[in-house]
C-alpha positions in Angstrom: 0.0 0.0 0.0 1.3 3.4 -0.8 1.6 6.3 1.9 -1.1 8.5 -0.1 -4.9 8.6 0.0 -5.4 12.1 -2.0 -4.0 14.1 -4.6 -2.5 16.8 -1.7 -0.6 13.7 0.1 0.8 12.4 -3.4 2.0 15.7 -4.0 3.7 16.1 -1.0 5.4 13.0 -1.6 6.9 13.9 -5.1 8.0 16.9 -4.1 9.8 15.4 -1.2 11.0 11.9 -3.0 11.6 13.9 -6.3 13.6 17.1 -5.6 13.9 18.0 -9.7 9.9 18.4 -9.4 10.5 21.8 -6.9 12.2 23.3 -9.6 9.4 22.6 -12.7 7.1 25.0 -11.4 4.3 22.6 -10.9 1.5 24.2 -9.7 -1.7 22.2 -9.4 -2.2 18.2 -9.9 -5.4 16.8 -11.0 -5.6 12.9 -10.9 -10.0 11.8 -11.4 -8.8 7.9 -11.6 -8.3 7.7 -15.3 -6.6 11.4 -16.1 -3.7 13.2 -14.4 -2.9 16.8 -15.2 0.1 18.9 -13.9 -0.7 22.8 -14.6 3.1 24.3 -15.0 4.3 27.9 -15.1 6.7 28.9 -17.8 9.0 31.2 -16.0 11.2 28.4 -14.2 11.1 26.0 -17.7 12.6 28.3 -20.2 15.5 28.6 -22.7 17.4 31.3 -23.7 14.9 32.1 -26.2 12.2 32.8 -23.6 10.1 29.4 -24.9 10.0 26.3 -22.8 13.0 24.2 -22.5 12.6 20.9 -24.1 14.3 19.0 -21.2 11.9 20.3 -19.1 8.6 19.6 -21.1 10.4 15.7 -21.0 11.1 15.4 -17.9 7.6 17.1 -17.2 6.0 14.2 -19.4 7.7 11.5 -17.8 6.5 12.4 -14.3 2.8 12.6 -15.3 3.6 9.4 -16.7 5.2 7.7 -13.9 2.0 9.4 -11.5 -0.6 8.2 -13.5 0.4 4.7 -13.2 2.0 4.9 -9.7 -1.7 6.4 -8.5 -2.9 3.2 -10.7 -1.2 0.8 -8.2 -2.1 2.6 -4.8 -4.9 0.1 -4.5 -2.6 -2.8 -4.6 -1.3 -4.8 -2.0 2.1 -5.6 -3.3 4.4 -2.4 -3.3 5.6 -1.4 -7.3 8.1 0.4 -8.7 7.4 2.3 -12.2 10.2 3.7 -14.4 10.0 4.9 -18.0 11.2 2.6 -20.3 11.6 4.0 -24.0 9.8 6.8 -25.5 9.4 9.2 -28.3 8.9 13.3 -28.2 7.4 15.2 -31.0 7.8 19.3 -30.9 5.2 20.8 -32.9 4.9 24.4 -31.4 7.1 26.5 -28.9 5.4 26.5 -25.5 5.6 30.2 -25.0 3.2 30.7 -22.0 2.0 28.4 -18.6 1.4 25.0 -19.8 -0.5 21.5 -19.0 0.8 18.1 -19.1 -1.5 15.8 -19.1 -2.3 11.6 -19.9 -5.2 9.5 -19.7 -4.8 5.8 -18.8 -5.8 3.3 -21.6 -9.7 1.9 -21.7 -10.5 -0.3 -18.9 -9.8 -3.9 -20.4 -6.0 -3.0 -21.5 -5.4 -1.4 -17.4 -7.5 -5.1 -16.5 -4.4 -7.0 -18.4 -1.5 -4.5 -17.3 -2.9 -5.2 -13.5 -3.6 -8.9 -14.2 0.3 -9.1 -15.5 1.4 -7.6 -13.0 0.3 -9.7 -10.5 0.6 -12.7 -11.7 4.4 -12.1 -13.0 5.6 -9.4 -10.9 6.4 -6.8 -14.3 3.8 -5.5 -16.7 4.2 -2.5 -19.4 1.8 0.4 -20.0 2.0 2.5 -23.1 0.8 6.0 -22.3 0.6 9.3 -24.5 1.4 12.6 -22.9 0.6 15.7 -24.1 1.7 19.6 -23.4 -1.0 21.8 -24.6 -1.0 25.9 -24.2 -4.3 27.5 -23.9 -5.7 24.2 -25.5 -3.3 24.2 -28.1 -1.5 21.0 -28.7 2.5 21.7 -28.2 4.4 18.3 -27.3 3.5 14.7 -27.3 5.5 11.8 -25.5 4.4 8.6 -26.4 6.4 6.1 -24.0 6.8 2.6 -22.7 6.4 2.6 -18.7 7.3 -0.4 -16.6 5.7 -1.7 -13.2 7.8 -4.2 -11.1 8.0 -5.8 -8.2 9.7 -3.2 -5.5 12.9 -4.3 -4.5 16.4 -2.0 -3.4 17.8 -0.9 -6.0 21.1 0.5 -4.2 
């Protein structure tokens, strides 16, 4: 079981397991069970050309990756590790103002499998699509391979 029962707690958490997220600007999490959504400011994420850094709007997508699903497994009895396995980023307009990141988990049957996999072998992928938008417009897309496993030490 995970130390979290809302969206405030799991917050509190990244921030303090994650130190990199104190420095994205993050400023509201929305998580309804199916969506999560990170609202970001601009003014700590950009380059020298006064657009959003690309490294951050990454490393942005990767954490509402990894939250999405980590939220996914609170429920579950067994403790889980999640780390990004592979992905691909597409750039199709410079985020020039406050932003959202945001990924919806896959339709109910595909989460069923991921969850049934995961139980039954201790490692199960997700593929989730995560997408930058500003002012609704779409800006960046991450399409990448997450991976659930067993929780063991890593170090």
């Amino acid at each position: 079981m995970l130390p979290w029962r809302d969206i405030t707690a799991f917050e509190q958490n990244l921030r303090a397991s994650i130190p990199l997220v104190e420095h994205l600007g993050f400023r509201q999490l929305r998580y309804d069970g199916c969506r999560f959504e990170i609202d970001a400011a601009l003014a700590p994420n950009h380059n020298d050309k006064g657009t959003a850094f690309a490294g951050s709007l990454s490393a942005s997508a990767n954490l509402c990756g990894w939250s999405a699903i980590t939220l996914l497994l609170e429920s579950e009895e067994q403790a889980y590790d999640v780390v990004i396995r592979d992905g691909r980023q597409e750039y199709f307009l410079p985020v020039t103002r406050d932003f959202c990141v945001a990924t919806v988990l896959p339709e109910p049957e595909l989460v069923d499998r991921f969850l049934l996999k995961l139980r039954e072998r201790g490692k199960a992928r997700m593929d989730l699509v995560v997408e930058v938008q500003e002012q609704g417009q779409l800006c960046f897309r991450q399409s990448a391979a997450y991976v659930a496993l067993r929780r063991k030490r890593w170090v």
